[in-house]
Residue frames as a rotation matrix with the C-alpha (Angstrom) as fourth column:
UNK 1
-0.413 0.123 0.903 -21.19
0.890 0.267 0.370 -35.94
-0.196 0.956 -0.220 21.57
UNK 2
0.671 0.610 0.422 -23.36
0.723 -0.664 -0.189 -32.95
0.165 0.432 -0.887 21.97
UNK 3
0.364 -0.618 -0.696 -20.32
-0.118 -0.772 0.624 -30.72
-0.924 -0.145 -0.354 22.71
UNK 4
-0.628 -0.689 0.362 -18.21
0.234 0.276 0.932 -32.19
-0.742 0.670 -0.012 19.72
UNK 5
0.020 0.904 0.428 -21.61
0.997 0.013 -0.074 -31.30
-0.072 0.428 -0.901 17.51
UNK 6
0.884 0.449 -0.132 -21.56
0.434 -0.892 -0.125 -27.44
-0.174 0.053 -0.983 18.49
UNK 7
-0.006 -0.901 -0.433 -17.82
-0.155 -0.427 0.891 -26.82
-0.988 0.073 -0.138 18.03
UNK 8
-0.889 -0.431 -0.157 -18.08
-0.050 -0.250 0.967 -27.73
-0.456 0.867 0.200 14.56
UNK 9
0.256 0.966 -0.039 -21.26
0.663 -0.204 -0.720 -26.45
-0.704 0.159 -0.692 13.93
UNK 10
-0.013 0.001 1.000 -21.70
0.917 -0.398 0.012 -24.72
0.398 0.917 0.004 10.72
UNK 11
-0.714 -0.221 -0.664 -20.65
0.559 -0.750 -0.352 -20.55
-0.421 -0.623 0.659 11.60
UNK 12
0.047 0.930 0.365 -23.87
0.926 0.097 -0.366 -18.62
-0.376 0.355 -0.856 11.00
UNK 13
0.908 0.336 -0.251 -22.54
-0.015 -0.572 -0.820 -15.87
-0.419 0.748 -0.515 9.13
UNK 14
0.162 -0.897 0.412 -20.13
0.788 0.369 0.492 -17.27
-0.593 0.245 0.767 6.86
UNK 15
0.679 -0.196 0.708 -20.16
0.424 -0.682 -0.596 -13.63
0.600 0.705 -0.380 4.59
UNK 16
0.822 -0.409 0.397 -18.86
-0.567 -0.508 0.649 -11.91
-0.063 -0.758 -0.649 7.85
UNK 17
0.793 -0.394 0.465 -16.40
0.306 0.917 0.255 -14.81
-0.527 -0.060 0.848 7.59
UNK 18
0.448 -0.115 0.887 -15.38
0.894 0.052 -0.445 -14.29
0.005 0.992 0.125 4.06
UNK 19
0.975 0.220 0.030 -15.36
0.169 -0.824 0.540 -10.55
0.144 -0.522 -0.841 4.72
UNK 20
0.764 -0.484 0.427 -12.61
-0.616 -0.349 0.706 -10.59
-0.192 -0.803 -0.565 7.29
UNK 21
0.572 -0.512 0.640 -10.70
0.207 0.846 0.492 -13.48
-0.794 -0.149 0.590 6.08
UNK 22
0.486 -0.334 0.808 -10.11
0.869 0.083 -0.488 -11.86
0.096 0.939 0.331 3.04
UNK 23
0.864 -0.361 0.352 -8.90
-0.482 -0.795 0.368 -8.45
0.148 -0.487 -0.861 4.97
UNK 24
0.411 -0.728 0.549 -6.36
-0.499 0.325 0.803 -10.62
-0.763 -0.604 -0.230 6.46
UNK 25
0.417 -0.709 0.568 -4.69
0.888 0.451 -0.089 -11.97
-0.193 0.542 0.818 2.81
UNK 26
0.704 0.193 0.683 -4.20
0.490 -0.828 -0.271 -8.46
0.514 0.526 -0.678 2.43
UNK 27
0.913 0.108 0.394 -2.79
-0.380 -0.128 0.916 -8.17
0.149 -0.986 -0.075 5.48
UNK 28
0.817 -0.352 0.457 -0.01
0.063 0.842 0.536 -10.47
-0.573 -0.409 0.710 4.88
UNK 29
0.726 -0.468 0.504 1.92
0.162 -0.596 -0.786 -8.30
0.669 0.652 -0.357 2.74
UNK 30
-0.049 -0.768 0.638 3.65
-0.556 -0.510 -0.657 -6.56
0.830 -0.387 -0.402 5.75
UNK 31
-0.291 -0.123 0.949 2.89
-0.795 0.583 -0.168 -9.47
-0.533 -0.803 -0.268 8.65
UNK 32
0.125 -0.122 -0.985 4.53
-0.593 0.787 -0.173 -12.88
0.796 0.605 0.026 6.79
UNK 33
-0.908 -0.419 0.014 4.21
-0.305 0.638 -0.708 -14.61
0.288 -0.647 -0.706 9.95
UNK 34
-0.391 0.812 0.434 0.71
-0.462 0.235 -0.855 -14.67
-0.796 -0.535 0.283 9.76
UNK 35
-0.675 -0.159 -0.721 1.20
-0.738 0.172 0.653 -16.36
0.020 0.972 -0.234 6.28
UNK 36
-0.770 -0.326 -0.549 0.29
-0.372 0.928 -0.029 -19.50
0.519 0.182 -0.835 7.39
UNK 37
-0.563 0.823 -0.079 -2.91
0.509 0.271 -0.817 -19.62
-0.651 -0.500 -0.572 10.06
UNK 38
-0.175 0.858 -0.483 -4.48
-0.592 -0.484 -0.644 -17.07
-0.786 0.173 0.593 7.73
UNK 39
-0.272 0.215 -0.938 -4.15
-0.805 0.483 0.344 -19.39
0.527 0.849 0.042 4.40
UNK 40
-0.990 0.121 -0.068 -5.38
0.138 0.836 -0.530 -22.15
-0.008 -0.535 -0.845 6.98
UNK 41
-0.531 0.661 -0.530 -8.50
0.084 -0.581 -0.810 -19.65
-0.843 -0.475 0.252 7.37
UNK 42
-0.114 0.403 -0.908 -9.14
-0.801 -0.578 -0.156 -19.01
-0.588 0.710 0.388 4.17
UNK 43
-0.756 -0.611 -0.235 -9.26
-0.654 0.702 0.281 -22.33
-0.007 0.366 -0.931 3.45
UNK 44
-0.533 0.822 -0.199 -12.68
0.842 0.494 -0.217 -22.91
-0.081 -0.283 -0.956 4.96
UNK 45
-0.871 0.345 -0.350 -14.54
-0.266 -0.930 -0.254 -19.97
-0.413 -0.128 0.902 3.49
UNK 46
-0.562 0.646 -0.517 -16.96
-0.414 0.322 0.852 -22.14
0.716 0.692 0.087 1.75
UNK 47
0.489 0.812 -0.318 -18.38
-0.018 0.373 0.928 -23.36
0.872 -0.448 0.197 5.07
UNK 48
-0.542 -0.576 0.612 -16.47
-0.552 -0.305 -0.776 -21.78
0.634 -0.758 -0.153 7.59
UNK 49
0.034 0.485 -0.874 -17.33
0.529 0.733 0.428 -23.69
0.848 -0.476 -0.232 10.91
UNK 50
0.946 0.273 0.176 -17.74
-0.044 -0.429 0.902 -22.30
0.322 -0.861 -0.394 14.40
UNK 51
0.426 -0.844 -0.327 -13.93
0.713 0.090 0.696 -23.48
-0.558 -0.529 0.640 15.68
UNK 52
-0.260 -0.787 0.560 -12.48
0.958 -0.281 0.050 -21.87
0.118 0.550 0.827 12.63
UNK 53
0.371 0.313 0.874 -14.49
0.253 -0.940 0.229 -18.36
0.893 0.136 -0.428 13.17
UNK 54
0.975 -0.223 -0.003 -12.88
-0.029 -0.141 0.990 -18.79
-0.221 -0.965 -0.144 17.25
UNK 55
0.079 -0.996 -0.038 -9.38
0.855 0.048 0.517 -19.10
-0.513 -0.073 0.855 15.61
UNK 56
-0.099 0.084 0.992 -9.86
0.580 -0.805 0.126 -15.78
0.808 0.588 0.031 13.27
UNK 57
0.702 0.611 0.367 -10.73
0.275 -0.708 0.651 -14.28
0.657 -0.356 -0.665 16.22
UNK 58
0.350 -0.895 -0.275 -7.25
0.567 -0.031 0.823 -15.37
-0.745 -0.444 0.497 18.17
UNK 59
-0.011 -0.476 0.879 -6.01
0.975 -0.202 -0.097 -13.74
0.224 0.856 0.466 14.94
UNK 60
0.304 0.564 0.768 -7.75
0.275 -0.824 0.496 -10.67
0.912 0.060 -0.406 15.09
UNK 61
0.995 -0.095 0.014 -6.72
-0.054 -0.434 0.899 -10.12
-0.079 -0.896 -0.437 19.01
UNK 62
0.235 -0.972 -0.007 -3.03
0.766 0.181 0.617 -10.66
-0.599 -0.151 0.787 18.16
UNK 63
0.098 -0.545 0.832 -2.96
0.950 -0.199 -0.242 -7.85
0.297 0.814 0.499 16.12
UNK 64
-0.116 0.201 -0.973 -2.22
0.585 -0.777 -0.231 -3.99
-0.802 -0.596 -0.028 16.75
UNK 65
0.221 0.583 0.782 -3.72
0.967 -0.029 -0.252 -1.27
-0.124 0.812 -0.570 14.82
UNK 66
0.490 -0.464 -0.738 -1.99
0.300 -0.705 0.643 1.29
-0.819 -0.536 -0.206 16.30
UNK 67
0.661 -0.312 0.683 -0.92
0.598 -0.332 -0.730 3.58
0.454 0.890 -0.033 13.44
UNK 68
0.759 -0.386 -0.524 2.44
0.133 -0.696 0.706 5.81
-0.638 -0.605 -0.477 14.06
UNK 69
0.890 0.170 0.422 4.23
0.451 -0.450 -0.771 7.97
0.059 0.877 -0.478 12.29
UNK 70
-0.016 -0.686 -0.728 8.12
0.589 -0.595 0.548 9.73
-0.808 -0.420 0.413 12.18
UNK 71
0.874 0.214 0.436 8.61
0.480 -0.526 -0.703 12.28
0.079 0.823 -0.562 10.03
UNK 72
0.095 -0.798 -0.595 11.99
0.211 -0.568 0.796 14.46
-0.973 -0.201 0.115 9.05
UNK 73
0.893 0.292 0.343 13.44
0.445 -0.451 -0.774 16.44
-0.072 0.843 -0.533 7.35
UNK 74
-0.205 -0.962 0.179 17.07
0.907 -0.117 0.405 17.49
-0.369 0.245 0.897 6.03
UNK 75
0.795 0.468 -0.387 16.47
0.381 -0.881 -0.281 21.48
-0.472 0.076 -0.878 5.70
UNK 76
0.817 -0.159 -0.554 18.38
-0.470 -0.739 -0.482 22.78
-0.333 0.654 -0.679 2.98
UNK 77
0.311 -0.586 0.748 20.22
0.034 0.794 0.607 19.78
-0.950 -0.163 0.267 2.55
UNK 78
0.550 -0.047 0.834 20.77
0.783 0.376 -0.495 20.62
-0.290 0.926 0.243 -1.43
UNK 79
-0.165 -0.923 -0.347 23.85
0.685 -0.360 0.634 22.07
-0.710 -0.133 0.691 -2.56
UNK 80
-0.852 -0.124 0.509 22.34
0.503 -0.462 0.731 23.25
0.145 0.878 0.455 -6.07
UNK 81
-0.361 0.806 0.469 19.08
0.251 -0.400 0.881 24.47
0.898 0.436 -0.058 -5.32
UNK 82
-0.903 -0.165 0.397 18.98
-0.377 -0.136 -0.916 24.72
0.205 -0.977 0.061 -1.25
UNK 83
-0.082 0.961 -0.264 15.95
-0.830 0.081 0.551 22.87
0.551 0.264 0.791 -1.45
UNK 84
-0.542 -0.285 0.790 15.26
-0.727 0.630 -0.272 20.21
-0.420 -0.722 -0.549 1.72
UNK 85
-0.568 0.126 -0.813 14.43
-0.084 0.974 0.210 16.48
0.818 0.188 -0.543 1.66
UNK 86
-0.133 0.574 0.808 11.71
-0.967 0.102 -0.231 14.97
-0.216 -0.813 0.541 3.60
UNK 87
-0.637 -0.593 -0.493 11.21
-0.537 0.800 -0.267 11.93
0.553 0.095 -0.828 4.61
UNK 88
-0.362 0.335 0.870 8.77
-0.929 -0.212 -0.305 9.63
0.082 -0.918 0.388 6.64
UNK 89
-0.531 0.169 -0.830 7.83
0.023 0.982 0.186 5.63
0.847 0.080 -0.525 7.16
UNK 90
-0.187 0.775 0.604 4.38
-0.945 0.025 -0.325 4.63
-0.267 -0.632 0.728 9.21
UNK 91
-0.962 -0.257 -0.089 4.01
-0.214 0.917 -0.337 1.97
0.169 -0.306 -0.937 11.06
UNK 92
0.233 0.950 0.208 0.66
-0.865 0.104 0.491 0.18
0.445 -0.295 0.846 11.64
UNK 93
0.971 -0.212 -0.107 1.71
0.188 0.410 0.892 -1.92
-0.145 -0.887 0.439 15.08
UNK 94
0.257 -0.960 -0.106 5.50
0.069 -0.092 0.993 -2.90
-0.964 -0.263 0.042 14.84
UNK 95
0.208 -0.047 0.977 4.90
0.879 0.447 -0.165 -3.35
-0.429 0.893 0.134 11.00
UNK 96
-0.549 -0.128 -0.826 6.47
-0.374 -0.846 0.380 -0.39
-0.747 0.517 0.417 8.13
UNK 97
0.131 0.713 0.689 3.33
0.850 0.276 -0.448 -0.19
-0.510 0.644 -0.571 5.58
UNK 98
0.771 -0.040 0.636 4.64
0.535 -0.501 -0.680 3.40
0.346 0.864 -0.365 3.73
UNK 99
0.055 -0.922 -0.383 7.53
0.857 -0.153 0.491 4.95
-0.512 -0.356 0.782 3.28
UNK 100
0.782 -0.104 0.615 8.88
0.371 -0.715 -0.592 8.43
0.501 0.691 -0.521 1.43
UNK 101
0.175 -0.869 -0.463 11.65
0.746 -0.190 0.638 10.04
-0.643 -0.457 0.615 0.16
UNK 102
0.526 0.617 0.585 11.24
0.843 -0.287 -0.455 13.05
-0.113 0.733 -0.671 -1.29
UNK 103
-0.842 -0.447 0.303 12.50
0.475 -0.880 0.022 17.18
0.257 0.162 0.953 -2.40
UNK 104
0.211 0.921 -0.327 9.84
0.727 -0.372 -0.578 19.50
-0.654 -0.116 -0.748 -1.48
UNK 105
0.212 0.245 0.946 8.89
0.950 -0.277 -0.142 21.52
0.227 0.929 -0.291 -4.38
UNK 106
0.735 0.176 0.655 10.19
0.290 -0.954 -0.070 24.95
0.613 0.241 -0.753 -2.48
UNK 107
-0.541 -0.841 0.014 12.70
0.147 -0.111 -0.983 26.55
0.828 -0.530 0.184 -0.54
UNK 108
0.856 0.444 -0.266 11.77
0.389 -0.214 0.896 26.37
0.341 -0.870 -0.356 3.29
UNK 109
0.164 -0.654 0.738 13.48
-0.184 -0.756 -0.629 29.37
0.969 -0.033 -0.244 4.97
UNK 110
-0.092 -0.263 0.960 13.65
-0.991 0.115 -0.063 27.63
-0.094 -0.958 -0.271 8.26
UNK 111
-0.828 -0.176 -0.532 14.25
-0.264 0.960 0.093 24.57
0.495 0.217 -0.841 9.43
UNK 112
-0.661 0.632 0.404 10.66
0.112 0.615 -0.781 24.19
-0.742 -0.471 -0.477 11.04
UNK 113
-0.036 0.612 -0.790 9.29
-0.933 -0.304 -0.193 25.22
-0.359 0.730 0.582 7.72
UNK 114
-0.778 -0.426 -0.462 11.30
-0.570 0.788 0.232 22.29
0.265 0.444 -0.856 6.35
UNK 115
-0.915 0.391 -0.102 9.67
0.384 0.762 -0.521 19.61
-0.126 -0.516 -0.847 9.28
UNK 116
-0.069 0.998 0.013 6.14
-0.487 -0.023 -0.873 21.48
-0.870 -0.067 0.488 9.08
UNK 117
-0.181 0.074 -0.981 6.35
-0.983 -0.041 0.179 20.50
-0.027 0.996 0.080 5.23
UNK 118
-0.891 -0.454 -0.034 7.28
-0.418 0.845 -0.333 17.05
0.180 -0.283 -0.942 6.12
UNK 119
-0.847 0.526 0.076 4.49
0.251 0.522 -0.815 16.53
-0.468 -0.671 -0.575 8.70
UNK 120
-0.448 0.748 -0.489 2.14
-0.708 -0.631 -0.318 17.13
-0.547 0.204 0.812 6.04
UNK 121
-0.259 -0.262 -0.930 3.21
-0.959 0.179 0.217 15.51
0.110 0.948 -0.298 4.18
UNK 122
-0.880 -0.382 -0.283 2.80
-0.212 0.848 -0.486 12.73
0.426 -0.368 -0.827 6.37
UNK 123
-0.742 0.663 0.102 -0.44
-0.441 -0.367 -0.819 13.63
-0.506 -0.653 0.564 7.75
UNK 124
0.304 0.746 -0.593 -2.27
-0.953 0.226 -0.204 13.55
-0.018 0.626 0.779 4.23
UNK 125
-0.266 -0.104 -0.958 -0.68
-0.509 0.859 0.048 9.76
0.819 0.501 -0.281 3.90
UNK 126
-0.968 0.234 -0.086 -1.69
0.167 0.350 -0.922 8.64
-0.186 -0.907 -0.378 7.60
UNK 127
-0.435 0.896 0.086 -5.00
-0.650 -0.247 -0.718 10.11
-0.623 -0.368 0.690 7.14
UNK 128
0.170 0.600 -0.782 -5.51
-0.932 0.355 0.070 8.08
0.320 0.717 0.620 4.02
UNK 129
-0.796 -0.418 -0.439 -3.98
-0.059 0.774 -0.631 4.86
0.603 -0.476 -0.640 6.14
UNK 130
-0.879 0.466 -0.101 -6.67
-0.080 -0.353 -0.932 5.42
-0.470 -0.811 0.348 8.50
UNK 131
-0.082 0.967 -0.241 -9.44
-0.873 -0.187 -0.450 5.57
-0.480 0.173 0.860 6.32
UNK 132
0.089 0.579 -0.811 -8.48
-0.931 0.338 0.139 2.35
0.354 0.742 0.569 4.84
UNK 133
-0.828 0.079 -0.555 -8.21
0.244 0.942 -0.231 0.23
0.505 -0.326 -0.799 7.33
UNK 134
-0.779 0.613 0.130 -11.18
-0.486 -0.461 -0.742 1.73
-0.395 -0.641 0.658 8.47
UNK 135
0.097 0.689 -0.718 -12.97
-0.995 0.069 -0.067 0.51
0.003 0.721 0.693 5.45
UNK 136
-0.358 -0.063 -0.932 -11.77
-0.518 0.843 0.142 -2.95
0.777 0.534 -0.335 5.73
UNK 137
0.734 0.585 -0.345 -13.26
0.145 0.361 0.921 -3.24
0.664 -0.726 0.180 9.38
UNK 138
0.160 -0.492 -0.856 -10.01
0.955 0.297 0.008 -2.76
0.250 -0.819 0.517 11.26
UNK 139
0.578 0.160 0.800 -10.03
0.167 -0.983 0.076 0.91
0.798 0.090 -0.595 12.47
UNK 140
-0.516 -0.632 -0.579 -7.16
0.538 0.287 -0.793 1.73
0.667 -0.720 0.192 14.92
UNK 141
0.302 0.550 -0.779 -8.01
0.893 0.123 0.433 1.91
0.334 -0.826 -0.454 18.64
UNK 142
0.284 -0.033 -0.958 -6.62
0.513 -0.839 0.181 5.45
-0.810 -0.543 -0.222 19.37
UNK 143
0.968 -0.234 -0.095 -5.66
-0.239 -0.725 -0.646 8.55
0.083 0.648 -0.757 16.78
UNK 144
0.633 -0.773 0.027 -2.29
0.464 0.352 -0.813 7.78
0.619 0.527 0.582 14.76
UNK 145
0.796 -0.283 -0.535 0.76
0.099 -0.811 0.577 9.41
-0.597 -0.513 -0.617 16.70
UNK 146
0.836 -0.457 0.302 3.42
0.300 -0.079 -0.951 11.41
0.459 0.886 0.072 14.64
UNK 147
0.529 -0.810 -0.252 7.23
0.706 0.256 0.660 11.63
-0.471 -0.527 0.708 15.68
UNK 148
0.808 -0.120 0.577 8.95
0.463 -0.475 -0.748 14.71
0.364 0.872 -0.328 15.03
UNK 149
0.434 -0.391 -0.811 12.19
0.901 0.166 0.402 16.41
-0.023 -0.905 0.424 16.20
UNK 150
-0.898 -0.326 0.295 12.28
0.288 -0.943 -0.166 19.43
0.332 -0.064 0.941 15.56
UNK 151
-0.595 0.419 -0.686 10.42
0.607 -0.325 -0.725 21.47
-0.527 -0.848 -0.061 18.48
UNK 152
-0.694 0.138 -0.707 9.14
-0.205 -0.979 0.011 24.31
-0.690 0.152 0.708 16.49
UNK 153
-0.497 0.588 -0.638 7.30
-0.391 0.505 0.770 22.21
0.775 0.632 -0.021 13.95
UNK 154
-0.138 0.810 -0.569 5.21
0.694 0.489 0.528 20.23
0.706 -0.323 -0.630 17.09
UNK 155
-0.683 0.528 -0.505 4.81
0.396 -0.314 -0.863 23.30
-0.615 -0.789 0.005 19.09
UNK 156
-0.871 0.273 -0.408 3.48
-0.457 -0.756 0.468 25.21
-0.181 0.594 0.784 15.97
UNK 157
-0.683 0.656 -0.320 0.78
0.150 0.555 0.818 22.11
0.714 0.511 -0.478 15.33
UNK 158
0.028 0.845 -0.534 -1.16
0.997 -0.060 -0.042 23.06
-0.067 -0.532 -0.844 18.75
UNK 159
-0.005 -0.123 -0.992 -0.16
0.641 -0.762 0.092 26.79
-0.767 -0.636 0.083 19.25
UNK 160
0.431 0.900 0.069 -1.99
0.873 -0.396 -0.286 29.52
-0.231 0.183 -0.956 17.26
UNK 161
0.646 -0.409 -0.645 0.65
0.095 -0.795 0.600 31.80
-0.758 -0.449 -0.474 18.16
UNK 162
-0.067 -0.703 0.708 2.81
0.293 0.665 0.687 30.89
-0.954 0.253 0.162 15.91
UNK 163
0.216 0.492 0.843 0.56
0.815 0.384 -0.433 31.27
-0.537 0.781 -0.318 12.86
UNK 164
0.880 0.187 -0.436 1.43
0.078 -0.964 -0.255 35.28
-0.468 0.191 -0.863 12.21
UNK 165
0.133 -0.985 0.111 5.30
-0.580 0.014 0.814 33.85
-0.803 -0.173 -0.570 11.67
UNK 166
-0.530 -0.466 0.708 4.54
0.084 0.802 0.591 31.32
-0.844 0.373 -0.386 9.14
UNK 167
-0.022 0.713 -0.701 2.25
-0.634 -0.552 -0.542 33.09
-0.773 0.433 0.463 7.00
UNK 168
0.062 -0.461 -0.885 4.15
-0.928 -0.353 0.119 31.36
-0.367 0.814 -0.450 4.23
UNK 169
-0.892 0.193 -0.408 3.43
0.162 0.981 0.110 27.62
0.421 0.032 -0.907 4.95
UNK 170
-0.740 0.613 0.276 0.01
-0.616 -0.453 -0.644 28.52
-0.270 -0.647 0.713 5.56
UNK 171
0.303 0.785 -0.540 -1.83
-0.653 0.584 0.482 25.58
0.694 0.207 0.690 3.73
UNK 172
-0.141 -0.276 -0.951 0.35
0.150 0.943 -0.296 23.15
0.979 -0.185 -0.091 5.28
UNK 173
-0.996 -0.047 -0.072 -0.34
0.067 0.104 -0.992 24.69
0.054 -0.993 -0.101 8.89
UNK 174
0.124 0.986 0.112 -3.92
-0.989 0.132 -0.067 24.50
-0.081 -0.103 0.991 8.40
UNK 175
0.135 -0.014 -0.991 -3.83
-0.581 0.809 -0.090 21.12
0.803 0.588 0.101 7.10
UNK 176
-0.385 -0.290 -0.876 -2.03
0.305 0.856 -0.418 19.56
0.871 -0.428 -0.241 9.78
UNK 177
-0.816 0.413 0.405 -3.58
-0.566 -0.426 -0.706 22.41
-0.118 -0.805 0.581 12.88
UNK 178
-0.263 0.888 0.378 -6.69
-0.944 -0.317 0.088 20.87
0.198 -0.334 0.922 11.88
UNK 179
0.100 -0.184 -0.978 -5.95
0.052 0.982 -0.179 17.31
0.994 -0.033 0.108 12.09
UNK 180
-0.704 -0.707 -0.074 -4.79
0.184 -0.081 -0.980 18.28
0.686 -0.703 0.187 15.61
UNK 181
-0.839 0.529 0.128 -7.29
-0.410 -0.459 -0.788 20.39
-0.358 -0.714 0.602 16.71
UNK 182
-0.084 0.916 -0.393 -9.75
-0.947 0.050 0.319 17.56
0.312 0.398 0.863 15.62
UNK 183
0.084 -0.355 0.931 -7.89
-0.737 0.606 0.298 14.91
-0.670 -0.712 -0.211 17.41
UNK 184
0.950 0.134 -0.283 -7.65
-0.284 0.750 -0.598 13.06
0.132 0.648 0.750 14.42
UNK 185
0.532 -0.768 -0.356 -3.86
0.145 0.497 -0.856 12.95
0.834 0.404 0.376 14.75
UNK 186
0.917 -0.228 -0.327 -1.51
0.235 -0.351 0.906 13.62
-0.321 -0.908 -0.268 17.93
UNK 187
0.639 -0.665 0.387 1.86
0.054 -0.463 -0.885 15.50
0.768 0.586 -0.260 16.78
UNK 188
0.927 -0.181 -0.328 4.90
0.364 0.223 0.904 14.55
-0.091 -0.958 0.273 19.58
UNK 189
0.500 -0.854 -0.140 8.77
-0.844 -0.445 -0.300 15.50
0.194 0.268 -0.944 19.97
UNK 190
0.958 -0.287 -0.012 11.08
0.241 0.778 0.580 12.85
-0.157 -0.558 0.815 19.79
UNK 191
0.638 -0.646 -0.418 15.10
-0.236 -0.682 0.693 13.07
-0.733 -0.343 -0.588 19.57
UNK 192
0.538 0.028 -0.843 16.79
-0.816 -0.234 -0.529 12.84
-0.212 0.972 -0.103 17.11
UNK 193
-0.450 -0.772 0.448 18.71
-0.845 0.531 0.067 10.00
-0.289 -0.349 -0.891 17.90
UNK 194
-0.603 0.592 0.535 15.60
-0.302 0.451 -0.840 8.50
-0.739 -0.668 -0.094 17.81
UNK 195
0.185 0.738 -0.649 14.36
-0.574 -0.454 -0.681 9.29
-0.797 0.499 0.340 14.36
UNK 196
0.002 -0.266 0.964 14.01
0.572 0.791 0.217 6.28
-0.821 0.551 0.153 11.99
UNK 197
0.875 0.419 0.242 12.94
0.419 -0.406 -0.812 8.94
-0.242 0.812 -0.531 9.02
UNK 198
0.540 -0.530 -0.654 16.37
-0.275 -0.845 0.458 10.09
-0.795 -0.067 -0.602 9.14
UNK 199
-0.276 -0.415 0.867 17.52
0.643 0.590 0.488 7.10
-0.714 0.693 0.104 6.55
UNK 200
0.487 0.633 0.602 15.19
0.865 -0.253 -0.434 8.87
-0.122 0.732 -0.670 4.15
UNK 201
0.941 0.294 0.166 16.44
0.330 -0.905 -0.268 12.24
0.072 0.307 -0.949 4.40
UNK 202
0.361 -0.932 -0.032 20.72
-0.933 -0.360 -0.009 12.65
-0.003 0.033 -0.999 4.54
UNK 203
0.083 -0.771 -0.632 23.83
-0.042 0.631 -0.775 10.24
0.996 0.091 0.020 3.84
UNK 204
0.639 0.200 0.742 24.44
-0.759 0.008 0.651 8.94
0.124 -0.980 0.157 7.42
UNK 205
-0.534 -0.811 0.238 27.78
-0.825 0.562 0.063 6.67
-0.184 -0.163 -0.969 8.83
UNK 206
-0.359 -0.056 -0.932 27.60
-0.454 0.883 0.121 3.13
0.816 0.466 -0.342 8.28
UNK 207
-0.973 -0.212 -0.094 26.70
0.045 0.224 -0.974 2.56
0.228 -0.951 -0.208 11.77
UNK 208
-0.807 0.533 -0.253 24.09
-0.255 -0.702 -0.666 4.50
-0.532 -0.473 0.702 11.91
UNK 209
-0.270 0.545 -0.794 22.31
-0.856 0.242 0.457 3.39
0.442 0.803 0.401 8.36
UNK 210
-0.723 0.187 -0.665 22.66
-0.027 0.954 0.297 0.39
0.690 0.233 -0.685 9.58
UNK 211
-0.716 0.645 -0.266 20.75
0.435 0.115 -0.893 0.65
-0.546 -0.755 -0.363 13.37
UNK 212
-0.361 0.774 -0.520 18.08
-0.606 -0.618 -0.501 2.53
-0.709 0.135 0.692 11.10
UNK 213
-0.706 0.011 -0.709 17.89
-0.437 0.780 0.448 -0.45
0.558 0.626 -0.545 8.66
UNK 214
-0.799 -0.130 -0.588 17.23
0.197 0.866 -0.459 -2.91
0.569 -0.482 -0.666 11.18
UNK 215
-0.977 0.156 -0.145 14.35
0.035 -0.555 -0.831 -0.57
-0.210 -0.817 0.537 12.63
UNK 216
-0.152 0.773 -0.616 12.67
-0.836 -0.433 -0.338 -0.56
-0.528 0.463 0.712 9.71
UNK 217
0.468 0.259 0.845 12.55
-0.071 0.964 -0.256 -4.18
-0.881 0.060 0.469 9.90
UNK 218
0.829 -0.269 -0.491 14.63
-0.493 0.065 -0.868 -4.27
0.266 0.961 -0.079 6.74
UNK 219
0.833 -0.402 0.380 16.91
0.145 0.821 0.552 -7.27
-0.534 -0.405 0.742 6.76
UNK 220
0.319 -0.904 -0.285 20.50
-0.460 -0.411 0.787 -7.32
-0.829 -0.120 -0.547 5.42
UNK 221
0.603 -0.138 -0.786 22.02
-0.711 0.355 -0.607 -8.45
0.363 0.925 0.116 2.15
UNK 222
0.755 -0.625 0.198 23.67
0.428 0.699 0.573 -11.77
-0.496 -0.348 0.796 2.42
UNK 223
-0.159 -0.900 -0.407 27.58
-0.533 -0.269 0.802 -11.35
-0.831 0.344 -0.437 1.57
């Protein structure tokens, strides 16, 4: 009896409760599979009980906060104005929470101008991704990582050298150098093969569109 007494003992901070439970309807935008234990949760915010504050917590440990980032870019990819397309979709675990498809507002005379442009672009929308799950209590467990394939854009984000060459993207290599050199972000190569952002940024076989669909968790029209 006196066990069956402390499991559903009243939880002694039911705001902390309240709090977090309400993080997690929010939450259920991009992870509908947790549709259903959290609207169980939230169900007992008026007097949340000790068992129910030990399931929230299985909740809470099933999730990843891990924040990551691709980023591309289609470098002069307009016929009328030679202006490039950029592109980029961050994940926060396996989940896509933002996406972009954009023109960049100038001509980039290289193609690592192009991708530096990009990975700003991406930077400033990670960093704000970061600060709000920070605010809702769930802060991720290591600095976001970004996914780029073009070399010359992620050596340029650690290497100084560079800077005398690019004179001309010179907000956007500050911008993202200091993220880097502040460990707020980590700035990697991947291959292109690899690059989900590429949906975003050029016309691409049927084949392809599709294996990049399906990456981005994005489910098919029925016939």
């Amino acid at each position: 009896m006196r066990a069956k007494t402390d499991i559903y003992a009243i939880f002694e901070h039911p705001t902390h409760y309240r709090s977090i439970a309400g993080a997690l309807q929010y939450l259920t935008v991009t992870r509908p599979d947790l549709s259903y234990a959290v609207n169980r949760l939230c169900q007992h915010m008026q007097s949340p009980t000790t068992v129910y504050w030990s399931l929230m917590k299985r909740v809470l440990r099933s999730l990843s906060s891990a924040v990551h980032a691709f980023s591309d870019s289609d470098w002069a990819g307009n016929p009328d104005d030679r202006k490039s397309t950029s592109g980029f979709a961050v994940y926060v675990g396996s989940n896509l929470v933002s996406w972009s498809c954009r023109k960049q507002r100038t001509v980039a005379r290289s193609s690592t101008e192009a991708e530096y442009k990009a990975l700003a672009d991406v930077s400033a929308e990670v960093t704000w991704l970061v600060s709000l799950l920070r605010e809702i209590g769930f802060p991720p467990a290591s600095a976001p990582t970004l996914w780029c394939d073009n070399l010359g854009a992620t050596y340029l984000c650690s290497n100084p050298m560079f800077h005398a060459q690019t004179k001309h993207v010179e907000i956007d290599y500050h911008f993202v150098r200091d993220k880097v050199a502040k460990k707020e972000i980590e700035v990697h190569f991947i291959s292109t093969k690899d690059q989900l952002a590429d949906v975003f940024t050029k016309a691409l076989p049927s084949t392809r569109f599709s294996f990049l669909r399906d990456k981005l968790n994005v489910a098919a029209a029925s016939p």
